[in-house]
Backbone as CSV, one residue per row, in Angstrom:
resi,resn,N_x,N_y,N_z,CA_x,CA_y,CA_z,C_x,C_y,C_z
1,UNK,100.038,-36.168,225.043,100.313,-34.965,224.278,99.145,-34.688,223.333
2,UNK,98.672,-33.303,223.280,97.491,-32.711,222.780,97.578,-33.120,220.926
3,UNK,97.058,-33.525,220.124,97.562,-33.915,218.742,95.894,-33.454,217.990
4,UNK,96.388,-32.856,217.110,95.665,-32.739,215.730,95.363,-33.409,214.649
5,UNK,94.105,-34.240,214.550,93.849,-34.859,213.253,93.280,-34.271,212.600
6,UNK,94.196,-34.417,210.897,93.899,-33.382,210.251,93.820,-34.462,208.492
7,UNK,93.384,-34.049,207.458,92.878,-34.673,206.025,93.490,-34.284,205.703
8,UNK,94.176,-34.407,204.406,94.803,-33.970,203.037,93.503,-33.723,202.251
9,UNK,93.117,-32.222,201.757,92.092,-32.023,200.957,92.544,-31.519,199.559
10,UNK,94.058,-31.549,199.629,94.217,-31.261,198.269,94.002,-32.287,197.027
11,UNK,93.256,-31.913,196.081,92.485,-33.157,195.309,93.935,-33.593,194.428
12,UNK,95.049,-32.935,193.781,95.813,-33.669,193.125,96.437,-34.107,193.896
13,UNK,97.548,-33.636,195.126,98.524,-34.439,195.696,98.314,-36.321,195.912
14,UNK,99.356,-36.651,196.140,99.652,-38.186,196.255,98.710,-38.922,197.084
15,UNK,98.647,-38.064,198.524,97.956,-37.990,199.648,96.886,-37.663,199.915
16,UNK,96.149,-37.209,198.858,94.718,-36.845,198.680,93.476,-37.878,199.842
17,UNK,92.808,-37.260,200.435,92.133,-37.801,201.568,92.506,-38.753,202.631
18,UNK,93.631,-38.690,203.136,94.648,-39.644,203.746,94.823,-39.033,204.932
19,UNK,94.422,-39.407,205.938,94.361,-38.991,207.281,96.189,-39.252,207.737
20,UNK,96.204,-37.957,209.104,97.651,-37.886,209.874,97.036,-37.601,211.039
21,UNK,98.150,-36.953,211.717,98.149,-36.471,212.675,99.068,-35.690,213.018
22,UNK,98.980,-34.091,213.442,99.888,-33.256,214.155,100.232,-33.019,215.300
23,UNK,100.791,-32.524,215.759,101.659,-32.075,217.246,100.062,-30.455,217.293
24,UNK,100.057,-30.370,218.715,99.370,-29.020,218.671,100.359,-28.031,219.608
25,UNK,101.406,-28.274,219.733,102.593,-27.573,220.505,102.396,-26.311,220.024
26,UNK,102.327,-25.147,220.463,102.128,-23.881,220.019,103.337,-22.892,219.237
27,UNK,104.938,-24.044,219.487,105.776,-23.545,218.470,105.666,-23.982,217.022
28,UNK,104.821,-25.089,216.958,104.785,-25.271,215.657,103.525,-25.132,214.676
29,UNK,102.288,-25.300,215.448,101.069,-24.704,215.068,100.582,-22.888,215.532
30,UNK,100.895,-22.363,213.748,100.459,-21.142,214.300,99.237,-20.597,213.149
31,UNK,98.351,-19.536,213.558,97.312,-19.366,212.429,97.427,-19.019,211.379
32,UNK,96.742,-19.161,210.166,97.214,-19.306,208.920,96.573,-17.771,208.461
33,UNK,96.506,-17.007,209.507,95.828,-15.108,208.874,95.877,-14.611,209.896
34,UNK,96.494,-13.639,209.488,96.612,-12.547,210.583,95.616,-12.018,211.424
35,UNK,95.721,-11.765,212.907,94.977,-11.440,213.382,95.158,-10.027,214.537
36,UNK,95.921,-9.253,213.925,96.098,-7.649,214.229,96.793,-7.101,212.952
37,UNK,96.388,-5.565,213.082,97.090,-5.021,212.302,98.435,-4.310,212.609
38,UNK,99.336,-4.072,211.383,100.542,-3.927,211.889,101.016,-2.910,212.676
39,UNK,102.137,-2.439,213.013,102.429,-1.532,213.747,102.485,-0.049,213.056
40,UNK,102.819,-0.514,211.341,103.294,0.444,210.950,101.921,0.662,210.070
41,UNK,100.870,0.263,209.962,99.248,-0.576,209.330,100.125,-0.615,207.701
42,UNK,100.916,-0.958,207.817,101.297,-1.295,205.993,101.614,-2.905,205.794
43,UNK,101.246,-3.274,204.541,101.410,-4.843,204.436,101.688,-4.574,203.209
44,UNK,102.375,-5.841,203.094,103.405,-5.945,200.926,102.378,-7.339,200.496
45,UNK,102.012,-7.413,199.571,101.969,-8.636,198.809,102.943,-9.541,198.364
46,UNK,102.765,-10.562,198.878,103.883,-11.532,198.396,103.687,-12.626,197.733
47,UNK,101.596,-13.034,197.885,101.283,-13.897,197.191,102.161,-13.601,194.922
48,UNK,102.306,-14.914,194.534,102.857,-14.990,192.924,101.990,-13.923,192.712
49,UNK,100.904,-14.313,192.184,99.600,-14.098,191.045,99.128,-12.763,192.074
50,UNK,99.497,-12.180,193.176,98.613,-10.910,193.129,97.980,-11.068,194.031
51,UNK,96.727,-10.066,194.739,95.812,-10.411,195.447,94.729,-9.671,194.916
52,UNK,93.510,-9.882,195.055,92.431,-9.047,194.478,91.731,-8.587,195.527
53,UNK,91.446,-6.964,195.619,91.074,-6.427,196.360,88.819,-6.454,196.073
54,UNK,88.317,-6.124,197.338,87.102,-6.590,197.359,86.429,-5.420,198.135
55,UNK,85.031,-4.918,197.537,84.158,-3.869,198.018,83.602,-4.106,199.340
56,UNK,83.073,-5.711,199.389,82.573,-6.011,200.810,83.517,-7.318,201.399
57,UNK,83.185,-6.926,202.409,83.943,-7.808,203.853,83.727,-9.402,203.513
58,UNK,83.089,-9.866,202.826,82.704,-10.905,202.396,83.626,-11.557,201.024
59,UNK,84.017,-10.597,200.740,85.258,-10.684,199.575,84.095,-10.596,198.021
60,UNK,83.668,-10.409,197.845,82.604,-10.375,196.889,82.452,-8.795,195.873
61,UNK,82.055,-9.174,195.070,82.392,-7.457,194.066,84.123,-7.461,193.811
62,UNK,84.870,-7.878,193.570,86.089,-7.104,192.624,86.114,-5.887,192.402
63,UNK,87.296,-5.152,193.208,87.377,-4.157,192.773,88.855,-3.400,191.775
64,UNK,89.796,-4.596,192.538,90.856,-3.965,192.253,92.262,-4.886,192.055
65,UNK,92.913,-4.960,191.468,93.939,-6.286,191.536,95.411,-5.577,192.094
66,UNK,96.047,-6.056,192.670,97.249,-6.088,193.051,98.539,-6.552,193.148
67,UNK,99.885,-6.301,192.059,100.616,-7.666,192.096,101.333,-7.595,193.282
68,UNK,102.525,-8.899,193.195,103.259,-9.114,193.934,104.127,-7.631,194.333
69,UNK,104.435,-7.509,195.417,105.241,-6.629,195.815,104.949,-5.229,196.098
70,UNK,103.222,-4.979,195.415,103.114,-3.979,195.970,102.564,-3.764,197.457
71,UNK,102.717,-2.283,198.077,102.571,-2.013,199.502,101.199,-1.121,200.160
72,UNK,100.735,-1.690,200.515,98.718,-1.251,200.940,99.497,-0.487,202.599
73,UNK,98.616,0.289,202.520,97.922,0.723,203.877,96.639,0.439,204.414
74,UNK,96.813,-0.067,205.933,96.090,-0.635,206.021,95.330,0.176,207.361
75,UNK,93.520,0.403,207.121,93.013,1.160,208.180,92.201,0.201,209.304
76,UNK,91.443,-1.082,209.398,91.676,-1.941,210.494,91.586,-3.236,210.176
77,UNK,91.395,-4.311,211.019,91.420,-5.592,210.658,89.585,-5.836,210.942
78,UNK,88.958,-7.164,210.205,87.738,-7.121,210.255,87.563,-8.776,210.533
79,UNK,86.584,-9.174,211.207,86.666,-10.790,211.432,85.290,-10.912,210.222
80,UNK,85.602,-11.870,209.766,84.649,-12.795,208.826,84.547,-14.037,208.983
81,UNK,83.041,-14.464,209.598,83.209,-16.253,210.081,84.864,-16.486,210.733
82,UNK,85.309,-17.352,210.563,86.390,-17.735,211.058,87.655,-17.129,210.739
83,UNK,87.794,-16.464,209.853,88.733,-15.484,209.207,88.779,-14.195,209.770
84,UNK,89.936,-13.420,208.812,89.804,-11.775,209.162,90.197,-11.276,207.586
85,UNK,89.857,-10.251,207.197,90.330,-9.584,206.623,90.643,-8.190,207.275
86,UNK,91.739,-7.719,205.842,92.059,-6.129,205.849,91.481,-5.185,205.382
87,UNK,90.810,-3.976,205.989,90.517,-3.357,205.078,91.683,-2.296,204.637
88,UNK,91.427,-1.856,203.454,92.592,-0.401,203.169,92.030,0.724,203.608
89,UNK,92.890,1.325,203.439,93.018,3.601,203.486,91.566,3.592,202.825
90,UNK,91.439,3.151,200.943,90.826,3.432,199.949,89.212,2.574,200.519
91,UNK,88.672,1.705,201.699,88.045,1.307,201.882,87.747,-0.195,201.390
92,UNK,88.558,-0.443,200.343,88.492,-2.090,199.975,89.299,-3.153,200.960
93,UNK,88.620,-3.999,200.395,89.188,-5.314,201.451,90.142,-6.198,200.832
94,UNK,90.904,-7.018,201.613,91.691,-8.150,200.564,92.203,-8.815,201.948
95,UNK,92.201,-9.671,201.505,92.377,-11.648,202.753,93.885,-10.530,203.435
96,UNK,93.913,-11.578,204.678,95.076,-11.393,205.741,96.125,-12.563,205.973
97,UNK,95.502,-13.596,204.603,96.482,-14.747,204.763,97.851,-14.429,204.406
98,UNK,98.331,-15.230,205.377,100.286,-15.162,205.535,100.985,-15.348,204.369
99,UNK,100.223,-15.915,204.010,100.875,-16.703,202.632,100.727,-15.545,201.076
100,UNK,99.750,-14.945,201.558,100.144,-14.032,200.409,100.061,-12.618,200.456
101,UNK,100.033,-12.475,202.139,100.690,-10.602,202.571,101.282,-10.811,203.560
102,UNK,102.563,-9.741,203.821,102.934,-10.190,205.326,102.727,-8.883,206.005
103,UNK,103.051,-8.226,206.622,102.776,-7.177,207.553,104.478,-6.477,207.620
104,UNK,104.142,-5.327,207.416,105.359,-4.185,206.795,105.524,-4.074,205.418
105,UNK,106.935,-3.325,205.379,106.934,-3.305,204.116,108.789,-3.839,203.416
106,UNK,107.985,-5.457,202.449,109.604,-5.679,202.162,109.293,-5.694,200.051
């Protein structure tokens, strides 16, 4: 069976640099950023603290902050190195991670 070795890089946890191993079964490993845009191109913020929106694709320049819960339109998805971002309607960018937008609007 196909398995993933993977580090603990979080510097406080217990487990800090402590090697495992995962399953690579495709029900349980899935990517950690989106990689299309939605059907309806709207996404909510769900990250706590907000997300901060960015002039270039690179995430760099600040342009704009966003809290929790509010709802972007979104005009396409953009790959960066190994990532993607979103861009908006308004032309700024902000990450496609799951964890702190999801795709629609809740």
């Amino acid at each position: 069976t196909l398995r993933y070795k993977v580090r603990d890089v979080n510097h406080k946890s217990k487990s800090a640099g402590k090697i495992g191993y995962i399953t690579a079964h495709h029900k349980y490993v899935v990517q950690a950023y989106y990689q299309s845009v939605p059907k309806n191109k709207k996404i909510t913020v769900i990250g706590t603290n907000g997300i901060h929106a960015y002039k270039n694709e690179t995430l760099t320049r600040r342009a704009k902050s966003y809290k929790k819960g509010t709802h972007l339109r979104v005009k396409k998805i953009v790959k960066h190195n190994l990532t993607t971002r979103y861009q908006l309607s308004n032309g700024y960018y902000v990450t496609a991670n799951k964890k702190l937008v999801i795709q629609g609007n809740y």
